[in-house]
N, C-alpha and C positions, 0 to 999 in steps of 0.2 A: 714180579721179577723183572730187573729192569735191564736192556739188552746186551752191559758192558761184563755184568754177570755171569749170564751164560758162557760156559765154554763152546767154542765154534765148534770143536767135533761131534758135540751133542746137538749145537743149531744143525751141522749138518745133517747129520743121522735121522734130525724131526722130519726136515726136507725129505730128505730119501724116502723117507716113511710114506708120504702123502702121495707119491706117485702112482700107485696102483688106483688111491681113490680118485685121482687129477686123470687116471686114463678111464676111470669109471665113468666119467660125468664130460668127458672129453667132443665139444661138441652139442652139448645136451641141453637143455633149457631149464632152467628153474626160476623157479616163484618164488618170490621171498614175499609175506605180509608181512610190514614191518608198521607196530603200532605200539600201543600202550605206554606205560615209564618208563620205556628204553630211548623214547623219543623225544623225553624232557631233560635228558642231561647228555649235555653237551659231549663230555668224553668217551660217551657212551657213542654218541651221533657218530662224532667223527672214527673212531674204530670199526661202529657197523660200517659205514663209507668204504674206511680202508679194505676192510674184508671184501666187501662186494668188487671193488676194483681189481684185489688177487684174485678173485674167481676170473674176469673178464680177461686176465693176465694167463690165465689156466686153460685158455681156451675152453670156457664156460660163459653161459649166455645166461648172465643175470637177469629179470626182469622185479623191480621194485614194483610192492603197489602199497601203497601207505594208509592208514588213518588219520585221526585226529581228533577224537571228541573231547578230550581235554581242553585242548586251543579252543574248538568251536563254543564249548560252553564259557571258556576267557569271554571271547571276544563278543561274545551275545552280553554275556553281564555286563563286561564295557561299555556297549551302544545300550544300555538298559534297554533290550528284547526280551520280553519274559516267552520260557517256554511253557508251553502245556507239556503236558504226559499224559499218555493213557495205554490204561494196562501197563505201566512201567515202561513203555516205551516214549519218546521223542517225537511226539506232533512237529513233523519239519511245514512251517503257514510260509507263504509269499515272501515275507520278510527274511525269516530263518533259512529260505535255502537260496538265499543271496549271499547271506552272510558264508552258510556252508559253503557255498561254490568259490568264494572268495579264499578265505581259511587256507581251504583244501589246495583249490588246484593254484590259489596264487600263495600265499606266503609260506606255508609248510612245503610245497610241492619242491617251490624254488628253493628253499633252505636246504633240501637234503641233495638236489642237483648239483650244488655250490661246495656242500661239502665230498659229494664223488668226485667233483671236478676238482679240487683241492687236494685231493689224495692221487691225482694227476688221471682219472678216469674223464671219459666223455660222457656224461649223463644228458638227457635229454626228457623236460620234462612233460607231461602230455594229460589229459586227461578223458573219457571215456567219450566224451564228446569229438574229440579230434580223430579227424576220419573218418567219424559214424564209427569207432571204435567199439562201442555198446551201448545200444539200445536196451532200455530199460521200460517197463511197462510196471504201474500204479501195484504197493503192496496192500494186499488186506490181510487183515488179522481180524480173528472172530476172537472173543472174550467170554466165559460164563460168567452173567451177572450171580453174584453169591447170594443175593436175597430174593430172586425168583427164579433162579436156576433156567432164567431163558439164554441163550447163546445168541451174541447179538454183533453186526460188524462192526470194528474199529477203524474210524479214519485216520491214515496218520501223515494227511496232507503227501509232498512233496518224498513220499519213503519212495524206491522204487526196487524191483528186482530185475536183473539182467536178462535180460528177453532173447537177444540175438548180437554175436559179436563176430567185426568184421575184421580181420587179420591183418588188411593190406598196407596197415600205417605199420605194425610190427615186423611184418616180413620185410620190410623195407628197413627197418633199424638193424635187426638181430644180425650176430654177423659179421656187422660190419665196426665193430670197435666201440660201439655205440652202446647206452645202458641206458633202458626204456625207466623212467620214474611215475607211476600212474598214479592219478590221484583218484578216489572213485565217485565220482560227479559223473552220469550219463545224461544223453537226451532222451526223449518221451519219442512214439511217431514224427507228433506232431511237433517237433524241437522246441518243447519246453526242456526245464532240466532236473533232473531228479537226485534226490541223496542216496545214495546204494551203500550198502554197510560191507565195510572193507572187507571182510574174511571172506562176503559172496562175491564181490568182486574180484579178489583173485584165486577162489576155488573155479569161476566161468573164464576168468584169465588162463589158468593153469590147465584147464579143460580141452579149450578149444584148441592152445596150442601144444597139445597133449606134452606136457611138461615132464621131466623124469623124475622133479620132485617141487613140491609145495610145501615149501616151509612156511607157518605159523605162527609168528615171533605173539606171546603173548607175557600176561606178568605171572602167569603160573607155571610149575615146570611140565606138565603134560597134564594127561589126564591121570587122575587117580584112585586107585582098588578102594572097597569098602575102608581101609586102614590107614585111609590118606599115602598108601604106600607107590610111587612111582608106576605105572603101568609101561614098560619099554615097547612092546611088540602087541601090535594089535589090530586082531582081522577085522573086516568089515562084519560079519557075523556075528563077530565076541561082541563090538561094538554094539549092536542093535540090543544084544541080549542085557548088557549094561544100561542101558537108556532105559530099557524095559523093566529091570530090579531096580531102577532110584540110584544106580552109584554112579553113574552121568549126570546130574542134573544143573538148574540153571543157565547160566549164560555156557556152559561148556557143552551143553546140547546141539546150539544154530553151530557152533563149534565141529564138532564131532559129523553133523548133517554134512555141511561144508564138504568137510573130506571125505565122508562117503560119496557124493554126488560127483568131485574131480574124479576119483577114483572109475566110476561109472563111466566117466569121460575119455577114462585112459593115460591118466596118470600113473605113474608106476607107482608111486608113495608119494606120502604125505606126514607133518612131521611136527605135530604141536608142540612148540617148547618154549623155555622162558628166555626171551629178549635180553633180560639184563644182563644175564650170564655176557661176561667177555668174551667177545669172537664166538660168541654161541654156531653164527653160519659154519663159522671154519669148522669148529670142534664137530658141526654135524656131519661135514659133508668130508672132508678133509684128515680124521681122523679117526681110529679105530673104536675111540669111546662112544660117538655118537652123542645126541643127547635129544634129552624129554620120550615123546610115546609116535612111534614110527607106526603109522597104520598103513594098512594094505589090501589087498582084496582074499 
């Protein structure tokens, strides 16, 4: 619907409407992951931007924290980098998380800072490394080999998980007019640097700054019942027990962990939903529909 369209009494009216949710979140911090095909089309880019901007505009304290395994696997194929896998996962070797660190915190970082600063927001973009922001320490993953049933560790080079995060580059942003853009690249102790997979990086984002919500922009609409049917409301409890019958599974499991662990943290909610969606942020946070599957403790 295109803005000449609407009648302004009803533009006004929408307005009016969002005020209780603009005093709900007034002041308050949210996490946005913003990742998957929401992040390869352009019109799509620039509208999340815009959104994010009316939140910062709402007296709400946006914090982005982005993926990119699409770009990264572009740009590895490009420099012909083969990757390994194992267990279905991304062996990130020496090579591959240059490239990731490159990717991530330089060209996708600054694309999306450029486009909040175009929608007239002040983006700033940063990544885990800046500040000692978060520290990440080496992941393992065990694997059952199928053919001798022994359980054995998987190395996956340069993977890492968020260890410990230090706030003081944040509390210096938040606040102040400023929209923090993370890219999720942390150091080791010993300042090497690690790939950390975005959902955990800003469920320990959204954690420590005990956020009042972490949304999950992903390309599915939440999570879903045995029936493929939309799940809206859903405890940390139900949760567990869904993981436990099979109707959470695959990649929507580190998913669903994710948000139980913010949660744990002191998040008040958390908010899996589908990125493509137009104005998805708004329609969550801004209006009465809400959208995807609101978890909770």
């Amino acid at each position: 619907m295109s803005q000449s369209k609407v009648d302004p009494q009803e533009q006004a009216r929408v307005l009016s409407e969002a005020l209780p949710h603009m005093q709900r979140y007034d002041e308050e911090i949210v996490v946005v992951k913003y990742g998957g095909h929401a992040m390869g089309d352009e019109t799509l880019a620039q509208d999340f931007a815009r959104d994010i901007v009316l939140l910062e505009q709402a007296a709400i304290n946006p914090v982005v924290v982005h993926g990119g395994g699409p770009q990264i696997a572009a740009m590895l194929k490009k420099l012909g980098i083969k990757s390994e896998f194992a267990a279905g996962l991304r062996v990130t070797d020496a090579a591959t998380v240059e490239i990731v660190e490159m990717v991530l915190a330089g060209s996708i970082n600054k694309q999306i800072v450029g486009y909040i600063n175009a929608a007239g927001g002040k983006a700033i973009g940063l990544c885990g490394k800046d500040g000692n922001m978060v520290q990440a320490k080496k992941v393992t993953r065990t694997v059952v080999d199928p053919d001798s049933n022994i359980e054995k560790v998987v190395d996956l080079g340069f993977v890492g998980e968020p260890d410990k995060v230090d706030l003081t580059v944040l509390n210096h942003v938040l606040g102040k007019e400023m929209i923090p853009v993370l890219a999720p690249v942390a150091a080791s102790a010993d300042g090497g640097t690690f790939n950390v997979n975005a959902d955990t990086f800003a469920g320990a984002i959204a954690g420590a700054l005990k956020a009042k919500r972490l949304l999950l922009l992903t390309d599915v609409p939440g999570v879903l019942d045995k029936n493929k049917k939309l799940i809206t409301d859903l405890s940390v409890a139900e949760a567990r027990k869904l993981i436990a019958d099979g109707t959470i599974s695959g990649g929507m499991i580190p998913k669903v962990e994710t948000c139980i662990y913010a949660l744990d943290q002191g998040v008040e909610g958390v908010v899996i939903m589908d990125g493509k969606v137009p104005h998805a942020v708004l329609l969550e946070l801004l209006t009465d529909h809400g959208a995807g599957t609101l978890m909770h403790k």
